[in-house]
GULUM-317992 format. One line per 5 residues: number of its first residue (from 1); their letters; for each residue x, y, z of C-alpha. Coordinates in Angstrom, 2 decimals, always signed. Layout:
REM residues N
NUM> a> X:Y:Z | ...
//
This chain:
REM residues 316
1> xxxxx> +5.97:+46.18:+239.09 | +3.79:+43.63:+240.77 | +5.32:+40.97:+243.01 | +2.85:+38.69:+241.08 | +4.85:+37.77:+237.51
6> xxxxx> +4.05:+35.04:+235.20 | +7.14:+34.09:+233.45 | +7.01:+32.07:+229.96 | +6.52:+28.59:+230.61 | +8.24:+27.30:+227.74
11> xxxxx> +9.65:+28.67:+225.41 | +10.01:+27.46:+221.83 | +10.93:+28.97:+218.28 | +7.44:+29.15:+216.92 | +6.86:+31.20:+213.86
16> xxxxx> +5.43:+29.18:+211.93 | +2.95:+26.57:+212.19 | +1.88:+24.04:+209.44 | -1.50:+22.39:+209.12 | -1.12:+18.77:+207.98
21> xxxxx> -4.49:+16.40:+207.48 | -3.65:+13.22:+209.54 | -5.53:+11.70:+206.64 | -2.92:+12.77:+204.31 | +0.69:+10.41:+205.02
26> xxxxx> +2.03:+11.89:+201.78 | +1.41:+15.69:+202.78 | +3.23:+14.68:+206.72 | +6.70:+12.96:+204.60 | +6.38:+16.60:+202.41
31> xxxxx> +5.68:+18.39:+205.80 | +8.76:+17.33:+207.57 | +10.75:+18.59:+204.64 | +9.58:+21.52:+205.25 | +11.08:+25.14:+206.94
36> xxxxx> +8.41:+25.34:+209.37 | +8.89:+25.50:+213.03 | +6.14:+23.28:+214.57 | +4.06:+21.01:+212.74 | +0.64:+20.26:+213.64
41> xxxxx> -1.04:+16.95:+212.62 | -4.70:+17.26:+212.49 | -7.27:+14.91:+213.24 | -10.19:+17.56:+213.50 | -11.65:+19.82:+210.96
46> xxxxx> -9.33:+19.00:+207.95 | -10.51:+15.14:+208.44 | -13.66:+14.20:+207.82 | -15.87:+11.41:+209.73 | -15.30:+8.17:+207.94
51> xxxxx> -11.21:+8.87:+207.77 | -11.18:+9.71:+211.88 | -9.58:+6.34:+213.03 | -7.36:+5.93:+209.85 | -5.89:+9.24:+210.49
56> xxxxx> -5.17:+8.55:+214.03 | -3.29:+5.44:+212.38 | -1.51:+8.04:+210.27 | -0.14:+10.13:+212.82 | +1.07:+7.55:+215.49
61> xxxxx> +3.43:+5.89:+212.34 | +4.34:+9.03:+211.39 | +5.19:+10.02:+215.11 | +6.82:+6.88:+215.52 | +8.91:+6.89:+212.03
66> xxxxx> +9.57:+10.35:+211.35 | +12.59:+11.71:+213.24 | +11.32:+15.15:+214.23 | +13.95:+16.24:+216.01 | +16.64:+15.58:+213.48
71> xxxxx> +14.78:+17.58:+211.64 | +14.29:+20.32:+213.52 | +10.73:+20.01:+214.18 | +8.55:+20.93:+217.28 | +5.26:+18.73:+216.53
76> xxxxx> +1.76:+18.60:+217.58 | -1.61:+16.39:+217.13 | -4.64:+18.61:+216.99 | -7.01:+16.33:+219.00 | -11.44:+16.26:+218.03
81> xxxxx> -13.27:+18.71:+220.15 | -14.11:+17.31:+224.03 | -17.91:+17.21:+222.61 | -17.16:+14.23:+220.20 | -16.22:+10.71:+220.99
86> xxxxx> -13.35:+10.95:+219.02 | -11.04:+13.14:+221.26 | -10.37:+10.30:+223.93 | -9.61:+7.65:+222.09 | -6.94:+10.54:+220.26
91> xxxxx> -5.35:+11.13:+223.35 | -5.07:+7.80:+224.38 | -3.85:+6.13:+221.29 | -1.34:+8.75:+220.70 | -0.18:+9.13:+223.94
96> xxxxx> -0.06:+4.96:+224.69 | +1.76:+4.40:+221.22 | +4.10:+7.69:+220.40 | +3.73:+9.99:+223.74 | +7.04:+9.88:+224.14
101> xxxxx> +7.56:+10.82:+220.39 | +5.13:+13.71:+220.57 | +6.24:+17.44:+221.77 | +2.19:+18.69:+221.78 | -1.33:+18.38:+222.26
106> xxxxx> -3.26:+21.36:+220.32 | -6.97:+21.09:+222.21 | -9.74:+22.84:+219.92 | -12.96:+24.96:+221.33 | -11.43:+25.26:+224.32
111> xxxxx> -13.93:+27.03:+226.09 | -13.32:+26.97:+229.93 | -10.32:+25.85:+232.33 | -11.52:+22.57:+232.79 | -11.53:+21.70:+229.32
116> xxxxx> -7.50:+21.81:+229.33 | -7.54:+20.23:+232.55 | -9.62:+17.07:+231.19 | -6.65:+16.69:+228.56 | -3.96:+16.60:+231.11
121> xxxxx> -5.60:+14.71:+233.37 | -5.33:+11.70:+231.00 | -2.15:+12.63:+229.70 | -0.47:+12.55:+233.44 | -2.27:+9.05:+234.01
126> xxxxx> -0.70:+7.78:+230.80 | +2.70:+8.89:+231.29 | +2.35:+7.87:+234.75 | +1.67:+4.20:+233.59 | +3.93:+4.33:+230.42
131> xxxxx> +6.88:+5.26:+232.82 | +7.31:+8.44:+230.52 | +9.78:+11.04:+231.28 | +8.76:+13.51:+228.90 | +6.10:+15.47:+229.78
136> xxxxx> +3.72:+16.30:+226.38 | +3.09:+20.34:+226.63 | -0.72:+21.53:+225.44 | -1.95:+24.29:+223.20 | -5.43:+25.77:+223.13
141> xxxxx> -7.81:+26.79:+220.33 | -9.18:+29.94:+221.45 | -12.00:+30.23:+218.84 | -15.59:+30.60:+220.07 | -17.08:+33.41:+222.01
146> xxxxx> -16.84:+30.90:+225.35 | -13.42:+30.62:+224.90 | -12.95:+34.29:+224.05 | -15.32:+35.22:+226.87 | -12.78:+32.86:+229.57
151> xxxxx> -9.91:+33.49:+228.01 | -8.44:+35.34:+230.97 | -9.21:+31.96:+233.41 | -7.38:+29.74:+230.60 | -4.18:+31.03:+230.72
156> xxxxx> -4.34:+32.04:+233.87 | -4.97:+27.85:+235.40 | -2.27:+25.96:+236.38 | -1.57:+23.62:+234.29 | +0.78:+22.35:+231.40
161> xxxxx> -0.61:+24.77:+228.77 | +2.13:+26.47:+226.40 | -0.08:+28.72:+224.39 | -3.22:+30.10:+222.52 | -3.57:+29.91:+219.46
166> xxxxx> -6.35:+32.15:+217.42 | -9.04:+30.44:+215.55 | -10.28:+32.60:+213.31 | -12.20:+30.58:+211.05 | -14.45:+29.25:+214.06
171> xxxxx> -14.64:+32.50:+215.74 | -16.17:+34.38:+212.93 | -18.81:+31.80:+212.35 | -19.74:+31.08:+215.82 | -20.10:+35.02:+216.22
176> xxxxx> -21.97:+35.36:+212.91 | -19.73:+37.78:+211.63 | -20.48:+38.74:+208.44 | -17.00:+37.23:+206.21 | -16.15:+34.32:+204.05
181> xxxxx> -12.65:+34.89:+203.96 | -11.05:+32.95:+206.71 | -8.50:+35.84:+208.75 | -8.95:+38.52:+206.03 | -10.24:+41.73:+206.19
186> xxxxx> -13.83:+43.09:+205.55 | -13.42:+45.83:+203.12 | -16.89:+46.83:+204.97 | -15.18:+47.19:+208.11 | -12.98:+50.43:+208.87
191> xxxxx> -9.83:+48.73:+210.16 | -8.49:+44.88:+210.95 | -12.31:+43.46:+212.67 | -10.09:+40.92:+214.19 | -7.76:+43.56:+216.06
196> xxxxx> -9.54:+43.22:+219.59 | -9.97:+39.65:+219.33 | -5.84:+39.08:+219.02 | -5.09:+41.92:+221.29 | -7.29:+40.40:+224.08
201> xxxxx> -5.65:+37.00:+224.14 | -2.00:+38.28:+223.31 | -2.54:+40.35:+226.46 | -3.95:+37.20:+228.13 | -0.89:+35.30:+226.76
206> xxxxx> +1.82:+37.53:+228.07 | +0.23:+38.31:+231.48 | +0.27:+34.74:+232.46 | +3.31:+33.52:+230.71 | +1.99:+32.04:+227.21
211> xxxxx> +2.93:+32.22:+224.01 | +0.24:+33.70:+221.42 | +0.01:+32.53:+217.72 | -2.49:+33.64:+215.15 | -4.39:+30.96:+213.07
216> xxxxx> -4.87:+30.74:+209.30 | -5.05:+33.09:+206.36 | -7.30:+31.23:+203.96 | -6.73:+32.91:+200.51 | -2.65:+31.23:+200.21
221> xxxxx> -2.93:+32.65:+196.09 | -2.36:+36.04:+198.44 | +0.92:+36.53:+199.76 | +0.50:+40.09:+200.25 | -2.92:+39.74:+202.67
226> xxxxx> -1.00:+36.99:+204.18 | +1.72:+38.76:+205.23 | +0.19:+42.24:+205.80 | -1.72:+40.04:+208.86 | +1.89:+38.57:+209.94
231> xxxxx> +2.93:+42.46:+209.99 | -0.28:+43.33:+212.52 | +0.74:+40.47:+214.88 | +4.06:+40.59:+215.04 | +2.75:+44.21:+216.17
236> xxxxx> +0.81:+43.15:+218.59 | +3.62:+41.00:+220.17 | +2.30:+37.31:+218.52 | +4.73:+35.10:+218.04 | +3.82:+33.09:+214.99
241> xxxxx> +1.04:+32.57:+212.61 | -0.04:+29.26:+210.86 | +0.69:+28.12:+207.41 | -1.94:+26.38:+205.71 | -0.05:+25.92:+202.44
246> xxxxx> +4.05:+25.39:+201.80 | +4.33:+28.66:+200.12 | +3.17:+30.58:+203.81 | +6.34:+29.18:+205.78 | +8.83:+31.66:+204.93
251> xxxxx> +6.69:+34.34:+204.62 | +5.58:+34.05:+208.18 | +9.35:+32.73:+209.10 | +10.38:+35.61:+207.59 | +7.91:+38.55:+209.17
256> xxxxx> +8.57:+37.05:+212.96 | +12.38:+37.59:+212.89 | +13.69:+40.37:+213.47 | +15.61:+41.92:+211.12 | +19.53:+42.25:+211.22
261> xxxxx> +18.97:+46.35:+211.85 | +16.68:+45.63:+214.61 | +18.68:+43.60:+216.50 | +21.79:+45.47:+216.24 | +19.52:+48.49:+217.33
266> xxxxx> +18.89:+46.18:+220.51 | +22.45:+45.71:+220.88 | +23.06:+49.30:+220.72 | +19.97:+50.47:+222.87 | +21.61:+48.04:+226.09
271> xxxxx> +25.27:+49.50:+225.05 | +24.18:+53.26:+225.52 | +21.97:+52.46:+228.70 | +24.99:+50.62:+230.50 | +26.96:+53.81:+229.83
276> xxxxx> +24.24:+56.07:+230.53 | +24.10:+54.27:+233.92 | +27.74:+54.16:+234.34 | +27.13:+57.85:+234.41 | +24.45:+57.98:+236.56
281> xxxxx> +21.69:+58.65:+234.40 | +18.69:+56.06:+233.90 | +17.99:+57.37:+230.53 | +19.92:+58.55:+227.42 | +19.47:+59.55:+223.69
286> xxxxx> +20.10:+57.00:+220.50 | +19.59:+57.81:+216.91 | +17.78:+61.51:+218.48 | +15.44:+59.21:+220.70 | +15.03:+58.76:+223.90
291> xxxxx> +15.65:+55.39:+225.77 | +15.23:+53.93:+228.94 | +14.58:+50.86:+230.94 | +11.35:+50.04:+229.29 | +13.47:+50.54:+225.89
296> xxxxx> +15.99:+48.07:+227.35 | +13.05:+45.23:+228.05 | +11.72:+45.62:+224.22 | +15.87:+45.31:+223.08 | +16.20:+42.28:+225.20
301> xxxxx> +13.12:+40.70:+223.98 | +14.03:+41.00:+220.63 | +17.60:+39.93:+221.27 | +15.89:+36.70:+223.06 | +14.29:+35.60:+220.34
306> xxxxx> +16.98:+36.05:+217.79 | +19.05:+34.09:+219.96 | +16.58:+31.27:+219.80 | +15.84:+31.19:+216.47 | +19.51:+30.79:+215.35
311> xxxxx> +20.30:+28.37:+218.47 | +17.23:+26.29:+216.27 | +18.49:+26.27:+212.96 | +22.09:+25.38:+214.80 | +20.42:+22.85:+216.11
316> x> +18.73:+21.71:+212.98
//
């Protein structure tokens, strides 16, 4: 093991994400209803030009008159890109009138370092002058061959950067790949064509202590696509996947839990290896297989994130 280790920087229950237009107040009251883990409020792509500024008005009342956390709700403002003249005025607004209401910044096209570092520069300046104790967390959009390209660099900068989330939709257009259907499969393709992509910046994720989520699933009338592509990145070792529709929350709930049998198979695996060690031996057999330390990291990660998921909905 290297000396160098990157432990997570924060972690939170986060297997589902919903989408909510900022231009929408009657889809945010329905949203915080809702069974999904974090809620993010979008002032970006799902709101068009002329609705920008009212939807910014949108999400600071609902920051400031929604009680998230009785709810049980990590949320998050997806900010415009850095290339528009929309993004500071987001991150000033929202941070001036409901910073200390907000748990997240989700930053879009990130495609270098400095673009994260741009977003927390003005968020430390505000809570400096707002007297804020809570420090807002960010999130990064990792969906254009830039960001791909850097996405080492990202997670690897210090900063206050919680995890990377997959853009799919952007990623397959700004690489001209040949698909309409937004985190789907090509049936032309032999495999998942968006395998490497995830594995690349769950790798990135883990290696410098973030947490990875996959984006959307466009076609919501398929439950079955959506959660065969929950199935690949739980796989893969992502921890949640958006929901761009109600009916995607407890499927993707659902497929990032572990199930009962797993985790009392994690119980058992660190059971049998403290006897196995009490006898001397660093391995030993369960169920006909062999495990060993590395099988006792896996059974503690799962057992880690069971333990947070039900210390949430106690919470809740």
């Amino acid at each position: 093991m290297s000396h160098t280790i990157h432990t997570l920087r924060r972690l939170r229950v986060q297997r589902s994400t919903l989408a909510v237009p900022g231009s929408n107040p009657g889809m945010i009251e329905k949203a915080a209803q809702s069974a999904a883990d974090v809620i993010f409020l979008d002032l970006e792509d799902a709101v068009a030009p002329p609705d920008k500024e009212q939807a910014r008005r949108n999400v600071i009342g609902a920051l400031n008159d929604i009680d998230w956390k009785a709810k049980g709700k990590t949320i998050s403002v997806r900010i415009n890109g850095l290339d528009t003249h929309y993004m500071y005025r987001d991150v000033v607004d929202v941070m001036e009138q409901a910073g200390d209401r907000l748990d997240m910044f989700l930053i879009p096209k990130v495609g270098v370092p400095a673009d994260v570092y741009m977003v927390e520069a003005l968020c430390n300046q505000i809570e400096m002058a707002r007297g804020y104790s809570h420090q807002v967390g960010l999130e990064a959009l990792i969906e254009t061959p830039l960001g791909m390209g850097n996405v080492e660099a990202i997670a690897a900068a210090p900063s206050r950067l919680e995890a990377l989330h997959f853009g799919v939709a952007d990623y397959a257009a700004f690489t001209k790949a040949r698909t309409v259907n937004i985190g789907g499969l090509n049936e032309n393709y032999p495999g998942d064509q968006w395998h490497a992509a995830l594995s690349r910046m769950t790798v990135a994720c883990r290696a410098y202590g973030l947490r990875p989520i996959d984006g959307p699933f466009g076609d919501f009338s398929d439950p079955g696509g959506f959660r065969a592509a929950c199935k690949r990145g739980a796989a893969l070792g992502i921890e949640g996947k958006w929901a761009i529709h109600p009916d995607q929350i407890a499927l993707a709930n659902e497929e990032f839990s572990a199930p009962a049998s797993e985790v009392e198979r994690a119980r058992r695996i660190i059971v049998a290896l403290k006897e196995a060690e009490a006898q001397g031996r660093g391995a030993a057999s369960l169920d006909g297989k062999m495990i060993d330390a590395a099988s006792e990291r896996m059974a503690r990660n799962v057992l880690a994130v069971d333990a947070a998921i039900k210390g949430t909905m106690e919470e809740a």
